[in-house]
N, C-alpha and C positions, 0 to 999 in steps of 0.2 A: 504494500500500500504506500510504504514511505516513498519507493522508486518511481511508483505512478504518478504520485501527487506532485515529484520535481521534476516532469515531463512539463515542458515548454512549448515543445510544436508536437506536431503529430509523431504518432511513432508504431512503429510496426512490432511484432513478438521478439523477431529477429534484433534489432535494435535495443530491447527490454532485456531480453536474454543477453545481449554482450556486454551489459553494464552491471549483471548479477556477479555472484561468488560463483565459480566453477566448482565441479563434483569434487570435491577432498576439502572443500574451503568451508570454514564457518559461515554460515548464513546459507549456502549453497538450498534454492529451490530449483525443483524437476521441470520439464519442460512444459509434462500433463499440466501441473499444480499454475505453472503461469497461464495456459490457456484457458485451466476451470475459471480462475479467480479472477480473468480477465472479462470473462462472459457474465459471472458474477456483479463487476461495477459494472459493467450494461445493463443487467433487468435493477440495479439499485439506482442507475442513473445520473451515476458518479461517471461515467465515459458513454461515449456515443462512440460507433464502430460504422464504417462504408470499406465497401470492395475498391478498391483503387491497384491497375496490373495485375488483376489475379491475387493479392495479398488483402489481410486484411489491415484495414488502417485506424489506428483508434486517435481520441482525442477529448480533451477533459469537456465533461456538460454540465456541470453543474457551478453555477452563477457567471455562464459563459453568453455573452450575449448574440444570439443566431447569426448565423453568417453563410457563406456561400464558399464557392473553391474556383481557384481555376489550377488547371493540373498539366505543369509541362512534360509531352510526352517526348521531348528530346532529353532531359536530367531528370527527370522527376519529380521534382520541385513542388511545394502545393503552399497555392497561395491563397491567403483568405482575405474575403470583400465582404462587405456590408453597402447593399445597393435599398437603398429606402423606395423605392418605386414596387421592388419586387413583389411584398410580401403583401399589398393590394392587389396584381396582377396574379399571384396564387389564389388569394380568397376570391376572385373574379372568375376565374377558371373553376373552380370547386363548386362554386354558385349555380355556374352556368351548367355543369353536369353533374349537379346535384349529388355530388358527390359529398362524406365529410372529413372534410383534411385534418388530420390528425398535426401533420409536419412537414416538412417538404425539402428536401437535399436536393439541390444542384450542385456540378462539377462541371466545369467549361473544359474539356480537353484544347490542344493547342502547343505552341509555343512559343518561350517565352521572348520578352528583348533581348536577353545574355546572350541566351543560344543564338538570335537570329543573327546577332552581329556578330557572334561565331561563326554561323555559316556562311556569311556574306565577306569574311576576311578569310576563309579560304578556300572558296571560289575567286577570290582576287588574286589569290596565291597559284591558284592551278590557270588562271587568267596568264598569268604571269612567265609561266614557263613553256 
């Protein structure tokens, strides 16, 4: 719980597990006991969890104020936005198909500026030769 609570951005098991105690170390927990306990602050509502590249990605919910993602699919990257228009165009959509929105996760795939002006320095470099 201490490890989770000093997560800063998002974080995957993989990531959780590299900053635990290894098998022979005091404190050392299994891999099962990180996934149970992980699923556990989900239905308590201590973390929120979304699929991002086939992994799962968790991130703190509680007194966290809603927000959105966009997800660079060149690094990885995951960035978060708060867009105040959105969350009346959700309950307008929900209305309209009478549907009742409980929540509502977006993740804008893409990529980001870092990368792009990566990519575009070299192509200037294969330009070049």
């Amino acid at each position: 719980m201490e490890l989770v609570c000093q997560q800063q951005h998002h974080f995957d098991v993989e990531q959780l597990l590299a900053q635990l105690p290894q098998r022979g170390q005091a404190g050392y927990v299994s891999r099962p006991t990180v996934y149970r306990t992980l699923g556990e602050f989900v239905d308590a509502g201590l973390l929120r969890t979304f699929e991002l590249g086939g992994r799962s990605v968790y991130e703190h919910d509680y007194g966290y104020p809603p927000h959105d993602h966009l997800h660079c699919q060149q690094c990885g990257k995951l960035f978060e936005f708060q867009e105040e228009q959105l969350a009346p165009l959700v309950a307008k959509i929900s209305r309209d198909k009478n549907f009742a929105q409980l929540s509502h996760r977006l993740i804008i795939q893409g990529t980001c500026a870092e990368c792009r002006q990566q990519q575009r320095r070299q192509r200037k470099r294969v330009d070049l030769i």
